[in-house]
N, C-alpha and C positions, 0 to 999 in steps of 0.2 A: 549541617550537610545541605540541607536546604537552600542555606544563603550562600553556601560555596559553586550551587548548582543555578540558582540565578546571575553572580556575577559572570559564570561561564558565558551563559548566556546573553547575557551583553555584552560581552566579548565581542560573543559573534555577530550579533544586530549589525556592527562594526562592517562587514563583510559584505553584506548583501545591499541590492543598491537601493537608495531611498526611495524609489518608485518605480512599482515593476511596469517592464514595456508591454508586455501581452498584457491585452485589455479582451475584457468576458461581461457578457450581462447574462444574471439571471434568464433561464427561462420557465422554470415552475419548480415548484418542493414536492416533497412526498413524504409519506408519515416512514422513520425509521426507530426500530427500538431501543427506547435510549438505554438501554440495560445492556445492547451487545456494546463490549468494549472493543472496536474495531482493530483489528489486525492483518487483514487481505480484503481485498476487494474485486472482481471481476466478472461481465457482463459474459454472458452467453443463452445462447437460441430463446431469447423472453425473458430471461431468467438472473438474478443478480447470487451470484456465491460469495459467500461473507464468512471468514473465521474471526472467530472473540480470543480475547487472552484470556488471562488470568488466571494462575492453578485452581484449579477445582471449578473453573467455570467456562474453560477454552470448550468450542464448539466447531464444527463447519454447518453450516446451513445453506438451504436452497429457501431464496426470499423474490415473493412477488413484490418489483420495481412499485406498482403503481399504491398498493396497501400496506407494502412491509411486512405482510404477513407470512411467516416463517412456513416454507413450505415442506420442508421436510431437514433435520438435521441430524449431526453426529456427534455423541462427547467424544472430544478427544480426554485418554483418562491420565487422571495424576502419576505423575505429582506436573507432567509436560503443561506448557504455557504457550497456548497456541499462537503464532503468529501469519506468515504470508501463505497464500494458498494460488494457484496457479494450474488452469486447463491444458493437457496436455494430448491429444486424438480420444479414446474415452476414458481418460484417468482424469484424477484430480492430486495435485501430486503438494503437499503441506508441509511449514516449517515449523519448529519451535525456538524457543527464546535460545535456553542458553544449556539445553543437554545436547546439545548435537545428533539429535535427532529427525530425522526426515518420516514420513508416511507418504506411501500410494495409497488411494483409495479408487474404487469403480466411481467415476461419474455421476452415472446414472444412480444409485441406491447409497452410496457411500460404503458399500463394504470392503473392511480390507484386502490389500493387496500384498503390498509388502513395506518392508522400510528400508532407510538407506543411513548413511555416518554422512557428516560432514565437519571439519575444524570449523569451529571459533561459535558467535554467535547466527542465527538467523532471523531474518527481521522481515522485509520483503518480495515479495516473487513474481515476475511478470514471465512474458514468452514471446518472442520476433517469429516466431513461423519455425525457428531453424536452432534456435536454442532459449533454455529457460536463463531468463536473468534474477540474482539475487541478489538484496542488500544484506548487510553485515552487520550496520551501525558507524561503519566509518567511511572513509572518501571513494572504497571503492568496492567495485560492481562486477560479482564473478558470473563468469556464462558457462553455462552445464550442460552436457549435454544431455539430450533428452531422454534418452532412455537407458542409459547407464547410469546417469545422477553423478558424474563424477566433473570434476571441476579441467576444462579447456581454456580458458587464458583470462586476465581481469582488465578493468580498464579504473582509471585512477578518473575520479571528477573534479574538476577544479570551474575557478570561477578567477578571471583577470590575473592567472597566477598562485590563487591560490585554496587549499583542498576546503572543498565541501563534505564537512561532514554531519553525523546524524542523519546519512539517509535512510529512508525509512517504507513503506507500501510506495510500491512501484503501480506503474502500470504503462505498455507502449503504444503510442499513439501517434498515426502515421509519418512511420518512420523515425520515431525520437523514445526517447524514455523519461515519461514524469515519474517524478519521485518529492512524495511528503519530508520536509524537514523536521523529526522530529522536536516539538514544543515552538516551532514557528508556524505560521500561517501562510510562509510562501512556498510554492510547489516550482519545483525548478525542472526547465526542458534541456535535456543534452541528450549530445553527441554520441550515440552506439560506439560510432568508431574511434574518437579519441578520448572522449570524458569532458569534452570542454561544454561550460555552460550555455548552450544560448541562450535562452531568458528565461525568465521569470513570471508565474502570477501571484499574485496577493489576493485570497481568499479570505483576508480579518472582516469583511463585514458578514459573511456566511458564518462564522464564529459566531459573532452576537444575536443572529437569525435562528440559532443552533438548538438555542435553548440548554446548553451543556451553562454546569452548574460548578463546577471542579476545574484545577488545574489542570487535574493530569487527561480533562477529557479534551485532548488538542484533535485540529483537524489530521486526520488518516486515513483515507479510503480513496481511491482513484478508481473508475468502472468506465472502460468505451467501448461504445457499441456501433463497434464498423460501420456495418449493414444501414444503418440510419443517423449514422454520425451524430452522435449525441455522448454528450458526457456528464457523467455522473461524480459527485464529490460527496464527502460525509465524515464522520470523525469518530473516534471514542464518547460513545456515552451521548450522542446526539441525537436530539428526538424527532431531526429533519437529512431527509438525502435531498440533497438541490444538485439538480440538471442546471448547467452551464453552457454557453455558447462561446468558443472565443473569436475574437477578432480584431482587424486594426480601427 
């Protein structure tokens, strides 16, 4: 199963371009717990909101940026497998793997609110001001509206022709939508409006920076923070969050 899941995967290497054009340098790390297995990621008022997967260990937390220290969190309970989390006025609105299950939570304390259905898998969740976006796990990217949680139109992502898939934690950043590929290291920038790719970065040396000890701890986690234009990156199982700068 294993080797049928790596040859996929070179497959797709096939795909993506041998060296991404958006170029980023570091600009400092921060301690994060390598025990959360990253599954959402999103900055708000000082503040970083992280859900973990994995049955019997999905959480949502409120994490101070500069120590990692878990400021306040929630178990999400079994048998659900927590995945994209996304701020919505004062809710906080969460996904899971593969029951088609959604959760509202209050913002501020995490208490429940409600929940909601959705078909297929969910993986990712970001927000444009005007709708929540989600990933699936495949090429393409549904927008929800915000407070009925129900699904308003998709957009397909592709790259010179052809679909990008494994999309995975989202996050929008002015005016575009990054999105983790998962089990690769590059994060790709597109299009709201039509799905088309425009480029690329390559995070592989944040990997090895990472301290992540496992396969399955790939880079996942995207966090902007408007207000001071700074971005945050981080992965499954990584014992460092690294702030990024991009530029030409």
């Amino acid at each position: 199963m294993r080797r049928a899941l790596f040859a996929l995967l070179g497959a797709w290497l096939l795909i993506v371009p041998a060296q991404a054009e958006t170029r980023w340098k570091l600009v400092r790390s921060y301690p994060h717990d390598p025990g959360a297995f990253t599954e959402g990621l999103f900055y708000h008022d000082g503040a970083l909101y992280e859900s973990t997967g994995l049955e019997g260990e999905s959480e949502i937390r409120k994490v101070d940026p500069k120590s990692g220290k878990v400021l306040a969190r929630r178990i999400v309970p079994r048998p659900y497998f927590g995945e994209g989390i996304v701020n919505w006025k004062d809710r906080l609105i969460s996904l899971t793997w593969r029951h088609r299950q959604g959760f509202v939570w209050k913002l501020d304390d995490f208490s429940p609110v409600s929940q909601f259905r959705y078909e297929g898998e969910g993986w990712g969740l970001t927000q444009d001001g005007r709708s929540l976006i989600m990933s699936d796990g495949t090429a393409q990217l549904r927008f929800l509206d915000p407070e009925g949680l129900t699904e308003e139109r998709r957009i397909t992502v592709t790259w010179n022709g052809r679909l990008v898939e494994r999309l995975n934690e989202l996050e929008y950043v002015k005016g575009e939508i990054w999105a983790n590929i998962w089990y690769d290291t590059h994060i790709v920038r597109i299009d709201p409006r039509t799905g088309a790719v425009i480029d690329w970065l390559d995070i592989a040396p944040l990997l090895k920076a990472s301290g992540a000890r496992d396969s399955e701890a790939v880079a996942n986690g995207i966090a902007y923070d408007a207000k001071a234009d700074r971005l945050f990156v981080t992965g499954k199982n990584w014992a460092r969050l690294f702030e990024i700068r991009v530029g030409k």
